[in-house]
PADOTOR-479147 format. One record per residue (C-alpha): residue in one letter; x, y, z. Coordinates in pm, whole numbers, plus 50000, padded with zeros to 5 digits. Layout:
// PADOTOR-479147
R:resn:x:y:z
R:a:X:Y:Z .
...
END
This chain:
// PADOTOR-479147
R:resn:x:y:z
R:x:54746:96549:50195 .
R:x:54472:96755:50214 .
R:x:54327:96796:50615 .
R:x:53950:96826:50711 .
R:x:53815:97076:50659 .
R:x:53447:97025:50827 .
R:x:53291:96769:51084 .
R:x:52937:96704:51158 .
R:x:52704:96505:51328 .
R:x:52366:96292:51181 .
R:x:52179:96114:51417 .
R:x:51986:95793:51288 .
R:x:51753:95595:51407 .
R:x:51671:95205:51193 .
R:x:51437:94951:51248 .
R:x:51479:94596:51221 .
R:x:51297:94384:50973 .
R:x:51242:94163:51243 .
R:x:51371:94185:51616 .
R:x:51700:94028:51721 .
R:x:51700:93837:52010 .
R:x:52023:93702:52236 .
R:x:52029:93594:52578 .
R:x:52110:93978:52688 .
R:x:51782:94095:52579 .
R:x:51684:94174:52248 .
R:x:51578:94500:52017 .
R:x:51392:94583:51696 .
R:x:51549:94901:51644 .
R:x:51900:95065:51609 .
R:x:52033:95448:51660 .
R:x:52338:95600:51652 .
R:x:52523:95893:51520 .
R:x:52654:95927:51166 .
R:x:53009:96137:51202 .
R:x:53095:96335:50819 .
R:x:53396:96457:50750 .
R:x:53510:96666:50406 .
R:x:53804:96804:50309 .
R:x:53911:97142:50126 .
R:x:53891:96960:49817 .
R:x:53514:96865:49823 .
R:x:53592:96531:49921 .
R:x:53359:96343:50189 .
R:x:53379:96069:50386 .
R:x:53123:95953:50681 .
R:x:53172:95738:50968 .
R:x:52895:95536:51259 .
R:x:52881:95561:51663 .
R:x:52641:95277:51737 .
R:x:52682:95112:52045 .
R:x:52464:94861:52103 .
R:x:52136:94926:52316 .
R:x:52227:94868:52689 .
R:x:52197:94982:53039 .
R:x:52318:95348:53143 .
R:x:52252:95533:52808 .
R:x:52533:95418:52579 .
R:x:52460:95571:52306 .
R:x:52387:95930:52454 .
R:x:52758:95892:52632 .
R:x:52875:95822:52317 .
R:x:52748:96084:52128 .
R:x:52856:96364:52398 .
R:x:53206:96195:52360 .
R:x:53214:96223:51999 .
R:x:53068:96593:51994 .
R:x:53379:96665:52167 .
R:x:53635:96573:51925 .
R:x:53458:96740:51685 .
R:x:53705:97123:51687 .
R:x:53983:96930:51719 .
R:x:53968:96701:51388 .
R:x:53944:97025:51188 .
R:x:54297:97116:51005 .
R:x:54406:96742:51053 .
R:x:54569:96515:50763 .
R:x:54297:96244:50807 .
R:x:54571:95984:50792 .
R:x:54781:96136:51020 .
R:x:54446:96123:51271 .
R:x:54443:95703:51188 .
R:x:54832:95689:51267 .
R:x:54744:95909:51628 .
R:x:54459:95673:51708 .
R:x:54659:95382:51639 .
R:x:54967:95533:51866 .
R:x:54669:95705:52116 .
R:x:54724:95595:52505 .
R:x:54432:95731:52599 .
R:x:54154:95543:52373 .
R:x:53785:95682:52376 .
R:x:53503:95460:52385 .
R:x:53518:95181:52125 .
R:x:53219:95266:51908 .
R:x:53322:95634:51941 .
R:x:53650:95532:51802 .
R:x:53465:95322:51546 .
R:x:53352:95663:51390 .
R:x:53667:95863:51432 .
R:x:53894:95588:51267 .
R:x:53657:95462:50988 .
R:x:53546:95853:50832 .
R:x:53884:95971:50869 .
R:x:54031:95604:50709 .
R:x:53762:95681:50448 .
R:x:53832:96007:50364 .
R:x:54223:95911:50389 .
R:x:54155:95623:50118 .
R:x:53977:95860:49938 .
R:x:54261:96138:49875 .
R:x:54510:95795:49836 .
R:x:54275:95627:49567 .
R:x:54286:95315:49775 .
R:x:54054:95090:49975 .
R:x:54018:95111:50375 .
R:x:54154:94812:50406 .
R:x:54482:94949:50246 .
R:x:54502:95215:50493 .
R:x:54442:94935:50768 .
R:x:54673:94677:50717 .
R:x:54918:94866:50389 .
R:x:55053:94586:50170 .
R:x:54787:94298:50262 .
R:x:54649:94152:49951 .
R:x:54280:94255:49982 .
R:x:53988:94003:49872 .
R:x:53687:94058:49606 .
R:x:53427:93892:49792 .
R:x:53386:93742:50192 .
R:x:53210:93466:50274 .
R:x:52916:93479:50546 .
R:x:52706:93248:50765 .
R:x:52342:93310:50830 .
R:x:52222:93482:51111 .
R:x:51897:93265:51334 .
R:x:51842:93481:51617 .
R:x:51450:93455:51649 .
R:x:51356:93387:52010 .
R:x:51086:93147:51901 .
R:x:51208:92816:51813 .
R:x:50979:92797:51491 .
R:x:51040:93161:51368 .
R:x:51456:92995:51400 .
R:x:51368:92741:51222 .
R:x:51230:92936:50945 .
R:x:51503:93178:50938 .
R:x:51753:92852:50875 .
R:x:51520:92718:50604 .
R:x:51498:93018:50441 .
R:x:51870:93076:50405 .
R:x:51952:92720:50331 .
R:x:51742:92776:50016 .
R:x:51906:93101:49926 .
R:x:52222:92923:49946 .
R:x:52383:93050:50280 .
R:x:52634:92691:50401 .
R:x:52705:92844:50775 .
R:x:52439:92896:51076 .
R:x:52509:93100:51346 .
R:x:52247:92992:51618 .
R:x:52136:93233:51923 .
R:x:52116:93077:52220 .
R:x:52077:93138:52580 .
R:x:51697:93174:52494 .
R:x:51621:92861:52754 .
R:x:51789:92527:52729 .
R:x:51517:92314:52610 .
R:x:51475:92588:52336 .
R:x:51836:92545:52257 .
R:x:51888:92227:52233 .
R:x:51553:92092:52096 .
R:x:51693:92353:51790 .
R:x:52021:92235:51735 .
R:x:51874:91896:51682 .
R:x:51629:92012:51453 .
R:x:51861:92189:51264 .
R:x:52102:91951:51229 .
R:x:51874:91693:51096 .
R:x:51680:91936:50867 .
R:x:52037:92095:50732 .
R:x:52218:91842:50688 .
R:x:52601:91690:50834 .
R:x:52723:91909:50521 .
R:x:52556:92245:50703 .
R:x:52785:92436:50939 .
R:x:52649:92494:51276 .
R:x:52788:92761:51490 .
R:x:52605:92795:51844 .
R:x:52662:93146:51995 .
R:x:52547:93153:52376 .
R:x:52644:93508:52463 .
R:x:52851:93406:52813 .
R:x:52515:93307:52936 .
R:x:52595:92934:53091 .
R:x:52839:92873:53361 .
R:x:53124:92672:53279 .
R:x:52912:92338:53496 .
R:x:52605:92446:53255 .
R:x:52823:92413:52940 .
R:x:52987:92060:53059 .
R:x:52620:91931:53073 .
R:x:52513:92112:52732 .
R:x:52796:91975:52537 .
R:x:52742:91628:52489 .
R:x:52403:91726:52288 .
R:x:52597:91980:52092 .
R:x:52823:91760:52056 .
R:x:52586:91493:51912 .
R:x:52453:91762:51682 .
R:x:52787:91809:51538 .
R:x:52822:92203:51639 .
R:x:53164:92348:51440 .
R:x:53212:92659:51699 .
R:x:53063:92776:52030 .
R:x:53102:93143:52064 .
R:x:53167:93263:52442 .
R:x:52992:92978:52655 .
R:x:53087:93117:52942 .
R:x:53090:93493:53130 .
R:x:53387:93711:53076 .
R:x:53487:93704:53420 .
R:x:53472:93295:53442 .
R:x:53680:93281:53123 .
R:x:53928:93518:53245 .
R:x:53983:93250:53501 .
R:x:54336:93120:53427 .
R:x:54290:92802:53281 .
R:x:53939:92747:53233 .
R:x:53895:92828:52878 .
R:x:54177:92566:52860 .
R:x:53990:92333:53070 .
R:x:53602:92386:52918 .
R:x:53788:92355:52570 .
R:x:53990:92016:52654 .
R:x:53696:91862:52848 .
R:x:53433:91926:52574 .
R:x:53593:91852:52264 .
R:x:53431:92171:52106 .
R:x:53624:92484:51934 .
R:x:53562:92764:52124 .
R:x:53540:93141:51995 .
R:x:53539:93465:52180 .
R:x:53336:93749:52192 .
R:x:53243:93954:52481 .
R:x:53580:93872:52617 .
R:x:53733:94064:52412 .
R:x:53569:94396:52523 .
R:x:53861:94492:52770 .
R:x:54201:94541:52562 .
R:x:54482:94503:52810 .
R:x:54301:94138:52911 .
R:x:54185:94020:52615 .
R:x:54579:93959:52400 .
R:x:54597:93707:52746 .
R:x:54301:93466:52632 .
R:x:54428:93429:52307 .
R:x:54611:93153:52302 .
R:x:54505:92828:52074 .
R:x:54509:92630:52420 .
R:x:54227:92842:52501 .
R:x:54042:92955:52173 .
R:x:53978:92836:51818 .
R:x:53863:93184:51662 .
R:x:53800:93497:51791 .
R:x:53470:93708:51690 .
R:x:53548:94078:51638 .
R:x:53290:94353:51608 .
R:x:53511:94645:51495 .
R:x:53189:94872:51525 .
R:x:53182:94829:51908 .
R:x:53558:94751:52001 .
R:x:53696:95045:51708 .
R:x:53842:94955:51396 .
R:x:54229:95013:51562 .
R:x:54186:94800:51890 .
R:x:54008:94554:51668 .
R:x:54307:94538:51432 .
R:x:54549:94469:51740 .
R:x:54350:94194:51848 .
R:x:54294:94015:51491 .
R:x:54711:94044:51448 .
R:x:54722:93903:51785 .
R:x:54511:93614:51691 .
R:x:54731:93538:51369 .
R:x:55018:93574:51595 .
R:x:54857:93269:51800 .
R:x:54755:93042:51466 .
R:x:54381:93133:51594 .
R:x:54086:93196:51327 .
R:x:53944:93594:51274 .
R:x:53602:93598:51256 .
R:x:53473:93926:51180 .
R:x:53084:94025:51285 .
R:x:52869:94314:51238 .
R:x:52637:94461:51518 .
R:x:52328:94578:51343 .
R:x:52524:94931:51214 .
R:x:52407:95176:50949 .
R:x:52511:95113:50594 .
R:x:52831:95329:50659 .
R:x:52931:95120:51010 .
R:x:52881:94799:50806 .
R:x:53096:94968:50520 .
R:x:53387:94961:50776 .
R:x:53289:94652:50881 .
R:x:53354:94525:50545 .
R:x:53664:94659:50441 .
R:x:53796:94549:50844 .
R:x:53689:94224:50731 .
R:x:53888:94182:50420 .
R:x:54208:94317:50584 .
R:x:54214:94138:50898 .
R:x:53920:93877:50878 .
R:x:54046:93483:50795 .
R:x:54054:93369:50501 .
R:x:53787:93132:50361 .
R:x:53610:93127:50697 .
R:x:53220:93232:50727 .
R:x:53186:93594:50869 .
R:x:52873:93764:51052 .
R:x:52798:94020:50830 .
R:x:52420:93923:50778 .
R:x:52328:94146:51025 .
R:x:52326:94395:50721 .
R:x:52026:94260:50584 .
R:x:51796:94298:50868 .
R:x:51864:94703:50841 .
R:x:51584:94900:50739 .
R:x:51510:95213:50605 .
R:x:51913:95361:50588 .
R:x:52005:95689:50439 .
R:x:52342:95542:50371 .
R:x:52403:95390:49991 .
R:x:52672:95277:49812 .
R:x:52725:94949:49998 .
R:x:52686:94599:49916 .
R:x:52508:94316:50086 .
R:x:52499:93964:50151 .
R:x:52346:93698:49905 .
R:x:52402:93341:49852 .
R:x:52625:93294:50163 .
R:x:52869:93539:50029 .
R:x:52967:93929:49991 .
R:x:53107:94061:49711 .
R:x:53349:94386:49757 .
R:x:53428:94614:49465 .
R:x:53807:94611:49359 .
R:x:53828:94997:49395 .
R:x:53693:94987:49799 .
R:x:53390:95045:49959 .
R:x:53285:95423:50017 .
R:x:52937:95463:50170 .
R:x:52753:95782:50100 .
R:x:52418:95945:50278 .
R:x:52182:96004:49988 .
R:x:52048:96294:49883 .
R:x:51764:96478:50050 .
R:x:51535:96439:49734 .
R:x:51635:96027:49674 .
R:x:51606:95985:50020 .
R:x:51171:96117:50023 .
R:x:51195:95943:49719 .
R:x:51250:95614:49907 .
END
């Protein structure tokens, strides 16, 4: 096929139409690095670095990283550069993987006339539309409440609740959810490994009681790497458990899951790449455990990738995260759909996101 040709960088910086909060901190805004590639042929395809905001300049790490690669994707087959990250012993950071494997899987669907998703998983029958649960992440318990409300009447089924945020916020919330909802609502509690494993014996009678479907990593990564106490915390509680931070180191994370230890498994392809990702959603199939698949706040062209990993690897029927989309504002990225209603529709052909042009985007 035809190789690239050119690679360049966009830096981007997004606001939040309101901030996100979790019990690691919160932000109202979102940056990253847009990565395009085009081939001889005038086709283009883009991909997103966007870690998430943290401690010791992520995203500027990233960003040199990527910068790096940059000479040596020129003159490559852009599928043969997905097949070398896939076989690649020697992985770069996850979000800078993100944007190597997602423009070059674009731009490799592209000159194929297929979707991502066919280039990520060939042969998998590929859905039209994803189902998604509704994102209440407001640190006040009254803004959360709204946020729930307002969903519920735009037709959204599944809640993921932040929590962490202080107990007596947490649980005073559940509760009120829970009655104001409904026992037909799903209620997903996502604490962000911020009890300890004691902490999350005492919480779960009261989630318990407030009929909670999934609690997403109750405990640290290091506690739940302890063997057996995923196993233990799941058995003693009665709750289904799902994974997230967990799953940042690869060579640990295929030993946690296991359906003693874990119900579902949330992946955010944007921050672990699209290929480790992929390894760890057929290693949850492997294990009869569910695939959740989350955004992280990306541009319009992460979130593209986000989709299309979704309908490859994500489970079917189950709720994904991907209303994180809707609190992006202001992208330069089009040609991507969003949430509504508690679902996602995809177009048959694939998603391709595209940066506008210079004169749509002023007029904006």
């Amino acid at each position: 096929m035809t190789p690239i040709a050119a690679a360049r960088l966009r830096p981007y910086r997004l606001r939040l139409a309101a901030p996100h909060a979790d019990a690691r901190g919160g932000f109202a805004v979102r940056e990253g690095v847009l990565l395009e590639l085009d081939d001889a042929e005038g086709r283009s395809a883009v991909g997103d670095c966007c870690p998430l905001p943290g401690p010791g300049g992520p995203l500027e790490t990233a960003a040199a990283a990527l910068r790096d690669t940059l000479p040596g994707l020129i003159g490559i087959d852009p599928l043969k550069l997905v097949e070398r990250r896939a076989a690649d012993a020697l992985p770069v950071p996850g979000p800078v993987a993100f944007a190597l494997e997602s423009a070059a899987g674009f731009l490799a669907a592209r000159q194929h006339g297929v979707p991502l998703a066919a280039v990520l998983a060939p042969g998998a029958s590929r859905p039209l539309s994803l189902n998604v649960n509704a994102l209440v992440d407001a640190e006040d318990a009254g803004e959360a409440l709204a946020q729930a409300e307002t969903a519920a009447s735009e037709g959204y089924t599944v809640f993921k609740v932040k929590a962490g945020l202080g107990r007596v916020r947490d649980l005073a919330l559940v509760r009120t959810l829970r009655e104001r909802l409904g026992t037909g609502a799903g209620l997903r509690v996502d604490a962000n490994g911020s009890w300890t494993g004691e902490e999350f014996l005492e919480l779960a009678p009261a989630l318990v009681d407030a009929k909670v479907d999934l609690v997403e990593q109750p405990v640290p990564p290091g506690e739940a790497a302890r063997p057996g106490r995923l196993a233990e915390l799941r058995a003693r509680t009665a709750l289904r458990l799902a994974l997230d931070e967990s799953l940042a180191d690869p060579d640990a994370a295929p030993l946690l899951i296991t359906p003693e230890s874990c119900d579902a498994v949330a992946l955010k392809p944007s921050q672990l790449g699209l290929l480790a990702a992929a390894r760890l959603a057929r290693c949850a199939r492997a294990a009869g455990v569910d695939v959740i698949v989350t955004g992280a706040f990306e541009s319009a062209a992460g979130f593209a990738a986000v989709l299309e990993f979704a309908a490859a690897f994500g489970s079917p029927g189950t709720a994904h995260g991907l209303a994180t989309a809707l609190a992006v504002v202001g992208d330069s990225v089009e040609g991507v759909p969003k949430p509504a209603g508690g679902a996602i529709a995809l177009p048959g052909s694939g998603v391709f996101p595209q940066i506008m042009s210079a004169r749509r985007q002023v007029r904006r």
